[in-house]
Backbone as JSON Lines, residues from 0, in Angstrom:
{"i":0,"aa":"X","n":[-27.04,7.51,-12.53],"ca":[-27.09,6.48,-13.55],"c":[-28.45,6.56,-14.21]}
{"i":1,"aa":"X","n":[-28.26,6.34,-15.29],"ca":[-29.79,5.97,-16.38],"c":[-29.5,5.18,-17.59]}
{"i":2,"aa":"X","n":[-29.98,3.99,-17.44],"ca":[-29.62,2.94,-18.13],"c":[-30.42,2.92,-19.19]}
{"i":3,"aa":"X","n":[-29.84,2.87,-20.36],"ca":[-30.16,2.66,-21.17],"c":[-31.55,1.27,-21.8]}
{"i":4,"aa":"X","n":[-32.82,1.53,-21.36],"ca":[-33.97,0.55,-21.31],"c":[-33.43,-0.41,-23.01]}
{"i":5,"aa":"X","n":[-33.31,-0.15,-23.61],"ca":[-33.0,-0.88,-24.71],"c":[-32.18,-1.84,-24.65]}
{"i":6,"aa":"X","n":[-31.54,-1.73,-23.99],"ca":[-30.39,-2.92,-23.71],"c":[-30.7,-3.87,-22.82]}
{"i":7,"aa":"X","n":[-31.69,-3.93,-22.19],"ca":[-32.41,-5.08,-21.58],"c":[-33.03,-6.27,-22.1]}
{"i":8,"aa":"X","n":[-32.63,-7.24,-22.5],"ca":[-33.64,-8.52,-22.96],"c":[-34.22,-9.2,-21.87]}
{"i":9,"aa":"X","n":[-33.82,-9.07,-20.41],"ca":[-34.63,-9.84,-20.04],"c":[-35.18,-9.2,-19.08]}
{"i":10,"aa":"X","n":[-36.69,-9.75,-18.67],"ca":[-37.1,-9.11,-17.29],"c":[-38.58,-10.08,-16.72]}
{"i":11,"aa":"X","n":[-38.21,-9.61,-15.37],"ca":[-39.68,-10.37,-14.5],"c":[-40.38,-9.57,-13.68]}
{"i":12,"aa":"X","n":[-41.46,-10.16,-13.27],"ca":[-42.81,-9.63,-12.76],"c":[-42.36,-9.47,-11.23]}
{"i":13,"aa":"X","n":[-43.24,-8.29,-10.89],"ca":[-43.43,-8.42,-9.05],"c":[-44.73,-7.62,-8.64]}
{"i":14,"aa":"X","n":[-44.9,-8.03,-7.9],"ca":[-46.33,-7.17,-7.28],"c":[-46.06,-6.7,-6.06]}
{"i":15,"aa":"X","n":[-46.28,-5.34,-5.74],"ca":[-45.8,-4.86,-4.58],"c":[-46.52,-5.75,-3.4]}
{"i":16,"aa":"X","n":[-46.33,-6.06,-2.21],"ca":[-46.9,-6.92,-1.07],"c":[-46.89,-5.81,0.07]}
{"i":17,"aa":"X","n":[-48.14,-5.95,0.95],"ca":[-48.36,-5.12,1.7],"c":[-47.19,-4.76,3.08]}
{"i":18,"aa":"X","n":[-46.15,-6.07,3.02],"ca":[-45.21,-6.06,4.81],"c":[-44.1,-5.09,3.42]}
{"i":19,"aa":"X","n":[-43.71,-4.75,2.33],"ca":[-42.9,-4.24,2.31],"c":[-43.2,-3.03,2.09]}
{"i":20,"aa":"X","n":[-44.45,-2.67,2.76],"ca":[-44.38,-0.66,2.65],"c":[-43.8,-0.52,4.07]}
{"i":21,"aa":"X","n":[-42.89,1.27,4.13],"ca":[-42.87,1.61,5.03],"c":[-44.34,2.46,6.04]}
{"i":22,"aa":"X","n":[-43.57,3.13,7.07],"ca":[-44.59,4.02,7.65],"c":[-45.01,5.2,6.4]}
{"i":23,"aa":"X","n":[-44.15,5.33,5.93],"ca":[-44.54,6.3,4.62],"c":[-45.64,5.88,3.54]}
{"i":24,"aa":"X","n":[-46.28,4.99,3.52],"ca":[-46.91,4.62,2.44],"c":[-46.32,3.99,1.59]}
{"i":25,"aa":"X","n":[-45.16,3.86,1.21],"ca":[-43.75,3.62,0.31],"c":[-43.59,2.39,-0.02]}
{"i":26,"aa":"X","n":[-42.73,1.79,-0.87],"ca":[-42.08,0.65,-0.5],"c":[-40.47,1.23,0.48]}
{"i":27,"aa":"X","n":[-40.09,0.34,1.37],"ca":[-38.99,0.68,2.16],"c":[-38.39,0.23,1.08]}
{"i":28,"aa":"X","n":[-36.9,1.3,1.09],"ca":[-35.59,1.04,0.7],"c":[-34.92,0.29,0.12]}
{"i":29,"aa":"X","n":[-34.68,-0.79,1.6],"ca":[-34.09,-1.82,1.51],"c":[-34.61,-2.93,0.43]}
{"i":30,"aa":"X","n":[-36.08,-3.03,0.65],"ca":[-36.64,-4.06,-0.41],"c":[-36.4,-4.23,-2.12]}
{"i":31,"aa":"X","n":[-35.94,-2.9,-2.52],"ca":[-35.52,-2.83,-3.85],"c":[-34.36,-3.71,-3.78]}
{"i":32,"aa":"X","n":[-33.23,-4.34,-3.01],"ca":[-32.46,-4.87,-3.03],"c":[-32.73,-6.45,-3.59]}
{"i":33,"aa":"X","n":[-33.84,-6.63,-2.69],"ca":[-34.6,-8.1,-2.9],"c":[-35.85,-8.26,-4.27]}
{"i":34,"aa":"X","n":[-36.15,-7.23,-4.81],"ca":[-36.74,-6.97,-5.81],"c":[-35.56,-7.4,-7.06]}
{"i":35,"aa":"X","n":[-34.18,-6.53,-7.12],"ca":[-33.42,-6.84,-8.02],"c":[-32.56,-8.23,-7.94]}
{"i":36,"aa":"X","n":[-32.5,-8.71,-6.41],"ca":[-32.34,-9.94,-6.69],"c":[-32.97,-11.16,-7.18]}
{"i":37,"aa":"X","n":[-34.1,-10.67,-7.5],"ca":[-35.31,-11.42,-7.57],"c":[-34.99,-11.57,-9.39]}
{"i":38,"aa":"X","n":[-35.0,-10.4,-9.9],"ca":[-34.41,-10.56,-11.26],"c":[-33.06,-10.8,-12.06]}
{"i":39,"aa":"X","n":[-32.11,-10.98,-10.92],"ca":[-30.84,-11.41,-11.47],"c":[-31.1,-12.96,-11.2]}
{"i":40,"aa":"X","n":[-31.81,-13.9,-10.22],"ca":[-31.32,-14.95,-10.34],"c":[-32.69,-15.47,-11.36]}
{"i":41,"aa":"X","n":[-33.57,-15.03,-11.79],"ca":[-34.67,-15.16,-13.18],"c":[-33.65,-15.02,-14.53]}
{"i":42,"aa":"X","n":[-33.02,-13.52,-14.65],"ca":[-32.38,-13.95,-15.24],"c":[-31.05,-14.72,-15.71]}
{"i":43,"aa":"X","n":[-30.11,-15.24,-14.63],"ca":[-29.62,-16.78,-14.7],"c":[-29.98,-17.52,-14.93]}
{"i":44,"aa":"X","n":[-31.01,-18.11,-14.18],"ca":[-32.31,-19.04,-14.61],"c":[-32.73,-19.23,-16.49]}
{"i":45,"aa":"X","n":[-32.84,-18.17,-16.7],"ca":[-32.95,-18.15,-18.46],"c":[-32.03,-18.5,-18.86]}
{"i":46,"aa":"X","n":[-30.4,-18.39,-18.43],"ca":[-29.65,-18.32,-19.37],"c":[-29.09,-20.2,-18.81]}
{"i":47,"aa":"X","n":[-29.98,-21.06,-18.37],"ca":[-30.01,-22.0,-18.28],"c":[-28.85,-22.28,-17.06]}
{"i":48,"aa":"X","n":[-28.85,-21.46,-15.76],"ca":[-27.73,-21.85,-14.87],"c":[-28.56,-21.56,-13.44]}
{"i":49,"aa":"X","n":[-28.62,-23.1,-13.53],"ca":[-29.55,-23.04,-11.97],"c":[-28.46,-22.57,-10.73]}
{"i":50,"aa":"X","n":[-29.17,-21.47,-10.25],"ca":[-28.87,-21.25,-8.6],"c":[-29.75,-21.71,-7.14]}
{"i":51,"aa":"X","n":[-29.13,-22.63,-7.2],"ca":[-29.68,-23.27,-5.92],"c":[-28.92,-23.46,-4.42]}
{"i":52,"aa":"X","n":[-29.52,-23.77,-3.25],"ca":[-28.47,-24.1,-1.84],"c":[-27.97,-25.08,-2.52]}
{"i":53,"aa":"X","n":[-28.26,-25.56,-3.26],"ca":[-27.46,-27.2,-3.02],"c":[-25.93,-26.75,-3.96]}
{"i":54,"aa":"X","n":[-25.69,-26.08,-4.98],"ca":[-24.55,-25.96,-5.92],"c":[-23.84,-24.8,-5.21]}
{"i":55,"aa":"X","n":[-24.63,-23.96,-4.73],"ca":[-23.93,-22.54,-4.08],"c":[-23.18,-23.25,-2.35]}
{"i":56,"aa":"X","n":[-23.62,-24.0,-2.23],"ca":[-22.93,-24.83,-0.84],"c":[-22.14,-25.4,-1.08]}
{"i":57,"aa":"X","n":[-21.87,-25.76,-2.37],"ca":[-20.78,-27.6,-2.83],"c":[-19.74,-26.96,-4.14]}
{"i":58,"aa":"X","n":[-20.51,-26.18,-4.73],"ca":[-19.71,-25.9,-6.47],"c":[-18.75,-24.42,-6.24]}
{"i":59,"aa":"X","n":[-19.39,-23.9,-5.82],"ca":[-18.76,-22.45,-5.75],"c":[-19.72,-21.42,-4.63]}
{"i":60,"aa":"X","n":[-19.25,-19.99,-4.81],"ca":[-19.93,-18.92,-4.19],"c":[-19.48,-18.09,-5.05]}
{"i":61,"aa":"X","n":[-20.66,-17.07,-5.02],"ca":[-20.87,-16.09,-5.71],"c":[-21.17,-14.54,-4.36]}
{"i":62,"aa":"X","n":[-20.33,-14.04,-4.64],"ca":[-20.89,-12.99,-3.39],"c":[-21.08,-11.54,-4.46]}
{"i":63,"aa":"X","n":[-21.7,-10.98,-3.78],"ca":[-21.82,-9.21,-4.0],"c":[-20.61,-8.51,-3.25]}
{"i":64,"aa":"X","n":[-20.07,-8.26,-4.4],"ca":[-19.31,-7.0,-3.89],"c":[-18.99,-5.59,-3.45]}
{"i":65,"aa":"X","n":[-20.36,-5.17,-4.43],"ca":[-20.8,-3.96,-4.88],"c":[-22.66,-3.59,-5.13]}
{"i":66,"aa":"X","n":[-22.84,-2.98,-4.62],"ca":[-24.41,-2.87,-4.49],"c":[-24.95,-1.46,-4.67]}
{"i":67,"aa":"X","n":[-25.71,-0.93,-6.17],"ca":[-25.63,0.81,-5.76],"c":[-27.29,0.83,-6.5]}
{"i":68,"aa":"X","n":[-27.65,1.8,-5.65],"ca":[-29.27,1.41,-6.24],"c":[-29.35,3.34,-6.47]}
{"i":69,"aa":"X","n":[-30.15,3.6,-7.56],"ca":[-30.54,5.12,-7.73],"c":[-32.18,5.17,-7.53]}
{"i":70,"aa":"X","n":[-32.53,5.62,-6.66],"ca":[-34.27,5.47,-6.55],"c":[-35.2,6.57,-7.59]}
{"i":71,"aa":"X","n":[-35.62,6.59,-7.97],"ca":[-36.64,7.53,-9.14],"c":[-37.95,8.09,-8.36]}
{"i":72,"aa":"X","n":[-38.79,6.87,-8.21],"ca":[-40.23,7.28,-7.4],"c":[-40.56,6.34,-6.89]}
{"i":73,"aa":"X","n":[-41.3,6.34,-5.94],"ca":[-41.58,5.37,-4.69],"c":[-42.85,4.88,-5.56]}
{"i":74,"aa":"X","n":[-42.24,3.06,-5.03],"ca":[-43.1,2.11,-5.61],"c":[-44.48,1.94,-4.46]}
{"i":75,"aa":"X","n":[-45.46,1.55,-4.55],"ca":[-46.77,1.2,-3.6],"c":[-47.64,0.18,-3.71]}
{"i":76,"aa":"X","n":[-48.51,-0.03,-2.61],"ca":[-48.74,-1.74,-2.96],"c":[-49.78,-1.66,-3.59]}
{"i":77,"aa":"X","n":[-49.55,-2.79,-3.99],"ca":[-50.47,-3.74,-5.36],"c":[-49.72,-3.31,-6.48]}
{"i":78,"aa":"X","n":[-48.66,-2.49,-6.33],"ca":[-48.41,-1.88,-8.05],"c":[-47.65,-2.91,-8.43]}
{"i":79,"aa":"X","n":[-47.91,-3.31,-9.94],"ca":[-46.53,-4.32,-10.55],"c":[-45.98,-4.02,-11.19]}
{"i":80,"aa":"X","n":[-44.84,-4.27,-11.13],"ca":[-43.05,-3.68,-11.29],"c":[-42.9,-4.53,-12.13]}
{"i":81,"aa":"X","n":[-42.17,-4.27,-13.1],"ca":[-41.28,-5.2,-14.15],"c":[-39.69,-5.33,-13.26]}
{"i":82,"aa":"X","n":[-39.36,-5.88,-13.6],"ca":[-37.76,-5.99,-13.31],"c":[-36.87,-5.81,-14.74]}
{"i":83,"aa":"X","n":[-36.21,-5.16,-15.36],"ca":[-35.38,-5.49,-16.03],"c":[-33.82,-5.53,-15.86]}
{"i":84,"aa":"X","n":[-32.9,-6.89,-16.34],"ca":[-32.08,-7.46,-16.27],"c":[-30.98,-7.79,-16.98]}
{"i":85,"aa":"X","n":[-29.97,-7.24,-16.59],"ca":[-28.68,-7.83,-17.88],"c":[-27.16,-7.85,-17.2]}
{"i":86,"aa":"X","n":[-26.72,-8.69,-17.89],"ca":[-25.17,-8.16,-17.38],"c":[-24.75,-7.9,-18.66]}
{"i":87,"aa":"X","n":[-23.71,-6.18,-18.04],"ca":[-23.13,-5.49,-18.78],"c":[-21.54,-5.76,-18.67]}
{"i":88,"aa":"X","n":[-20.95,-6.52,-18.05],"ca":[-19.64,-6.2,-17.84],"c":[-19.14,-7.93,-17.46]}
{"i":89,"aa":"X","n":[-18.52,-8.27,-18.15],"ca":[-17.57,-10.01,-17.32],"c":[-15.92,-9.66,-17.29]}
{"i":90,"aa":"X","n":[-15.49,-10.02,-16.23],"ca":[-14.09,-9.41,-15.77],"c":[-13.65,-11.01,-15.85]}
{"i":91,"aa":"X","n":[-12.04,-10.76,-14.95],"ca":[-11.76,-12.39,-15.0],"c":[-12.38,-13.4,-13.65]}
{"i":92,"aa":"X","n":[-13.41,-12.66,-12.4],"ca":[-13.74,-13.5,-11.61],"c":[-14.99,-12.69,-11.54]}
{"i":93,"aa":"X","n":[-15.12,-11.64,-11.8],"ca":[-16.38,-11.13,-11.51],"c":[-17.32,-10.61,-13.09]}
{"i":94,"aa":"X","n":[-18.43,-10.57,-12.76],"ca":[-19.32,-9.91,-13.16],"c":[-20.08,-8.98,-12.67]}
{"i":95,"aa":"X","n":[-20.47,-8.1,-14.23],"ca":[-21.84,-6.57,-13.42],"c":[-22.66,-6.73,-14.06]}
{"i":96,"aa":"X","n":[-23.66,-6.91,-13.15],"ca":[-25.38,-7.21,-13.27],"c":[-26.17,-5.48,-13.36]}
{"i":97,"aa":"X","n":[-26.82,-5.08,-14.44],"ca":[-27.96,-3.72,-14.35],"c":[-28.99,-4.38,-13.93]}
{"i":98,"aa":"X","n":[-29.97,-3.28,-13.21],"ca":[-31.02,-3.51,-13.4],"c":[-32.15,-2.11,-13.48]}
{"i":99,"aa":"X","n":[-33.25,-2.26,-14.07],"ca":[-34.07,-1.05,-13.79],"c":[-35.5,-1.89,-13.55]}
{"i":100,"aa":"X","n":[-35.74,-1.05,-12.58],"ca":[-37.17,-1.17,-11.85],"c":[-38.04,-0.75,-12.27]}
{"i":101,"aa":"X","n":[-39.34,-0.23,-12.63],"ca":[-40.14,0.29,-13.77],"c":[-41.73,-0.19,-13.23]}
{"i":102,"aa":"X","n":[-42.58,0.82,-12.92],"ca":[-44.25,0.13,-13.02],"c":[-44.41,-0.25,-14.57]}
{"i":103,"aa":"X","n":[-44.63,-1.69,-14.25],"ca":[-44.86,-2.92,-15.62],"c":[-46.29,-1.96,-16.51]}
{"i":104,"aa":"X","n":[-46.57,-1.28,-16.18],"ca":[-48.26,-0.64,-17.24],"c":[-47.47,0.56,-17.98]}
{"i":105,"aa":"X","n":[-47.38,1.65,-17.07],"ca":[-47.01,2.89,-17.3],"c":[-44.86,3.24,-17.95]}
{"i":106,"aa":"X","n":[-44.11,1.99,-17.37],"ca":[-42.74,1.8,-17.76],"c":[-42.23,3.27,-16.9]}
{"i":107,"aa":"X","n":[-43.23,3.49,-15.76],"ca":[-42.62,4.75,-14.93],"c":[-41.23,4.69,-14.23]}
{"i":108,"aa":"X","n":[-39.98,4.86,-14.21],"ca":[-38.94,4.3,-13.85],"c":[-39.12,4.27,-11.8]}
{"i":109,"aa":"X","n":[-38.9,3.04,-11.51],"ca":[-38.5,3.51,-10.02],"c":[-37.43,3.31,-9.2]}
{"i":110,"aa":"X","n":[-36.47,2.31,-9.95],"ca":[-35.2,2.26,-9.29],"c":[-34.08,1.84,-10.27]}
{"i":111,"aa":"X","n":[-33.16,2.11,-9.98],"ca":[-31.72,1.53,-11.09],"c":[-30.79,0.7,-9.99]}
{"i":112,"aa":"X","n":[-30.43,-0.21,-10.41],"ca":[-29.29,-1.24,-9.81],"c":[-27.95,-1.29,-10.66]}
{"i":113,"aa":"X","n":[-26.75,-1.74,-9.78],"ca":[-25.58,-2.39,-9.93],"c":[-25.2,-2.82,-8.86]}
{"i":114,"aa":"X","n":[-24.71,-4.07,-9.61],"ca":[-24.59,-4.9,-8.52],"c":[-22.98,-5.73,-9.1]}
{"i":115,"aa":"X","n":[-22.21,-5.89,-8.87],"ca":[-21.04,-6.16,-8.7],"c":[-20.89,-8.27,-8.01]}
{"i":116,"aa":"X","n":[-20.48,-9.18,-8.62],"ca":[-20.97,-9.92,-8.29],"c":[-19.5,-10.75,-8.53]}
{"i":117,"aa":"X","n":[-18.95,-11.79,-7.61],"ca":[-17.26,-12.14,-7.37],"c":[-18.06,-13.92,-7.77]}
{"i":118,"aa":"X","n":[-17.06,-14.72,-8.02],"ca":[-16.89,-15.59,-7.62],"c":[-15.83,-16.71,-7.22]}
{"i":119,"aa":"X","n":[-16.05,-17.15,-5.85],"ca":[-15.45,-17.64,-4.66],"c":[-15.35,-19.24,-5.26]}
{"i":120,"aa":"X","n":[-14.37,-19.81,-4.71],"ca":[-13.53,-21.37,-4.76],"c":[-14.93,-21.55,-3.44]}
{"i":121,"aa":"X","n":[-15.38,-22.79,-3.74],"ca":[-16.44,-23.41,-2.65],"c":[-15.78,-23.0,-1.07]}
{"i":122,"aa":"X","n":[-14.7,-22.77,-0.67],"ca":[-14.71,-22.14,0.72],"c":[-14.48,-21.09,1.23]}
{"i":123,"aa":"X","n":[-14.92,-20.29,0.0],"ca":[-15.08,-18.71,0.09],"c":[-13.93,-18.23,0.3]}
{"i":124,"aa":"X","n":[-13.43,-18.64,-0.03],"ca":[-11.64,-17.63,0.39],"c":[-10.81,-17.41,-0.33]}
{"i":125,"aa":"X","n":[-10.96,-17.67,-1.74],"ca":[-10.33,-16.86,-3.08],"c":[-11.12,-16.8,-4.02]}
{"i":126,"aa":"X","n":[-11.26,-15.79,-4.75],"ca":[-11.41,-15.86,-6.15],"c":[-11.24,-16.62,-6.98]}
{"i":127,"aa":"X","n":[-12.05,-17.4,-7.68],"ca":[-11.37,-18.35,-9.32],"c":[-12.17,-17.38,-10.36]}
{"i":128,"aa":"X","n":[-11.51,-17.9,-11.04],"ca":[-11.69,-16.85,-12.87],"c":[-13.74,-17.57,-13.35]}
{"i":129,"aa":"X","n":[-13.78,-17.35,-13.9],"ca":[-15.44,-17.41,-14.48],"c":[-14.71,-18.28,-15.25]}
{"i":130,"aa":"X","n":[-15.99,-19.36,-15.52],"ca":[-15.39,-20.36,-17.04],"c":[-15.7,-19.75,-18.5]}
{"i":131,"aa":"X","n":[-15.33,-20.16,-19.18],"ca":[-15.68,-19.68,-20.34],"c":[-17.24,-20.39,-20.95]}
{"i":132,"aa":"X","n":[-17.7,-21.17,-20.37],"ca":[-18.94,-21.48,-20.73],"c":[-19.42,-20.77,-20.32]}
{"i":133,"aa":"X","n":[-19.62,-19.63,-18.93],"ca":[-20.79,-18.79,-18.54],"c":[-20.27,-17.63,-19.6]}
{"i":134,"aa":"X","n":[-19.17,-17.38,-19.79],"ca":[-18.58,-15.99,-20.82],"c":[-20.02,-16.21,-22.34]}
{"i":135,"aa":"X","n":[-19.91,-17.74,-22.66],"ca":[-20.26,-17.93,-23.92],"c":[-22.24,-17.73,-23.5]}
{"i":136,"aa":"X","n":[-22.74,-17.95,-22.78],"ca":[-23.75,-18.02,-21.88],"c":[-24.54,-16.73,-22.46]}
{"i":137,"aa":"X","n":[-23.48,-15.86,-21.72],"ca":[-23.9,-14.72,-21.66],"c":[-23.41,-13.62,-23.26]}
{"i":138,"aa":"X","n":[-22.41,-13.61,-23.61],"ca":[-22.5,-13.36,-24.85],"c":[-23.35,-13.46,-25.89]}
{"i":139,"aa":"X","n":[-23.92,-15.41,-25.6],"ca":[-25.34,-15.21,-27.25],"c":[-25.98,-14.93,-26.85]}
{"i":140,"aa":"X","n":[-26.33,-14.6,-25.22],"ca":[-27.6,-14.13,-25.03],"c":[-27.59,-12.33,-25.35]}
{"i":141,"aa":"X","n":[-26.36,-11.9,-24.49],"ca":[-26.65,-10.32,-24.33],"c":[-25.98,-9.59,-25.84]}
{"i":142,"aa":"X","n":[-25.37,-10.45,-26.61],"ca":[-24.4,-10.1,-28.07],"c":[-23.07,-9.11,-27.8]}
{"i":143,"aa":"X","n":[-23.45,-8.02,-28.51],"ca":[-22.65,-7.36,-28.15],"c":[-22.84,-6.15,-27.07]}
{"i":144,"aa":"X","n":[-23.81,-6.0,-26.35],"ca":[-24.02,-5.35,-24.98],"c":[-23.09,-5.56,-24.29]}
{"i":145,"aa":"X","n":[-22.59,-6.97,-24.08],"ca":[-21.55,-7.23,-22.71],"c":[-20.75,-6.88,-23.11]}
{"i":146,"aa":"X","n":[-19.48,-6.28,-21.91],"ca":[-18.16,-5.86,-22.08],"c":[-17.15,-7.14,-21.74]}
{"i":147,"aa":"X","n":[-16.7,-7.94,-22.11],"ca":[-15.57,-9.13,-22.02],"c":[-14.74,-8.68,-22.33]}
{"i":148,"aa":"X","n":[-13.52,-8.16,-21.65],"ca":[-12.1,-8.0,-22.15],"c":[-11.62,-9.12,-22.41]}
{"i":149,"aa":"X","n":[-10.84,-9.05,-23.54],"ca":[-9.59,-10.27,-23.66],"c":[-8.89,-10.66,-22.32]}
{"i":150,"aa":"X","n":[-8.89,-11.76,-22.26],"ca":[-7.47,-12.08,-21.14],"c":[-6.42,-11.44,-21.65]}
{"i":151,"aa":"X","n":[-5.4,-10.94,-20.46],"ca":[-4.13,-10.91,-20.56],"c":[-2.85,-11.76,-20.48]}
């Protein structure tokens, strides 16, 4: 994957922290996971839809379905990372979140995300459809970037 940087409007800051290098000097792996989650719920947050315990316990769930990260070059500490953020895709219960990872000075690429994202009836055990207010949400924000099929 190589995402197209232009199609990003939104993105946030991170500074590498010293517990997430590995023995390698590196950042470990796994932490890019929590890096891009870090910028999908920033960018929700913008698009004015708070995620909090308290609504994700009572209103609904949102799970990951799908999680695929492409690594470029190993991030290191103190370096700061941009996050960039978008959803490219709204289905009838799910959405797909991009992301690209990038040193915030140089725009050196270091990781790509997809992330695949469902949402659950508050007791997690079916699917309900997305409302059309998050459809509209995300449309004036991303225009015509997002993919929304018509209902059938």
């Amino acid at each position: 994957m190589k995402s197209d940087r232009a199609l990003f409007k939104h993105s946030s800051r991170i500074t590498v922290r010293n517990y997430e290098i590995d023995w390698q000097g590196i950042v470990h792996n796994a932490i890019y996971l929590c890096y891009f989650e870090v910028g999908r719920i920033s960018y929700l947050e913008n698009l004015g839809i708070m995620v909090n315990i308290g609504s994700i316990q009572t209103d609904f769930r949102i799970v990951v379905v799908r999680n695929e990260i492409d690594y470029w070059t190993p991030a290191r500490f103190g370096e700061e990372l941009q996050v960039l953020t978008r959803i490219s895709r709204i289905r009838n219960s799910s959405f797909t979140f991009e992301g690209i990872l990038e040193d915030a000075t140089t725009r050196r690429r270091v990781a790509e995300n997809v992330s695949v994202h469902a949402l659950l009836d508050p007791s997690g055990c079916s699917s309900v459809p997305l409302d059309d207010a998050f459809r509209k949400r995300v449309r004036d924000f991303e225009g015509p970037n997002v993919e929304i099929p018509s209902p059938e």
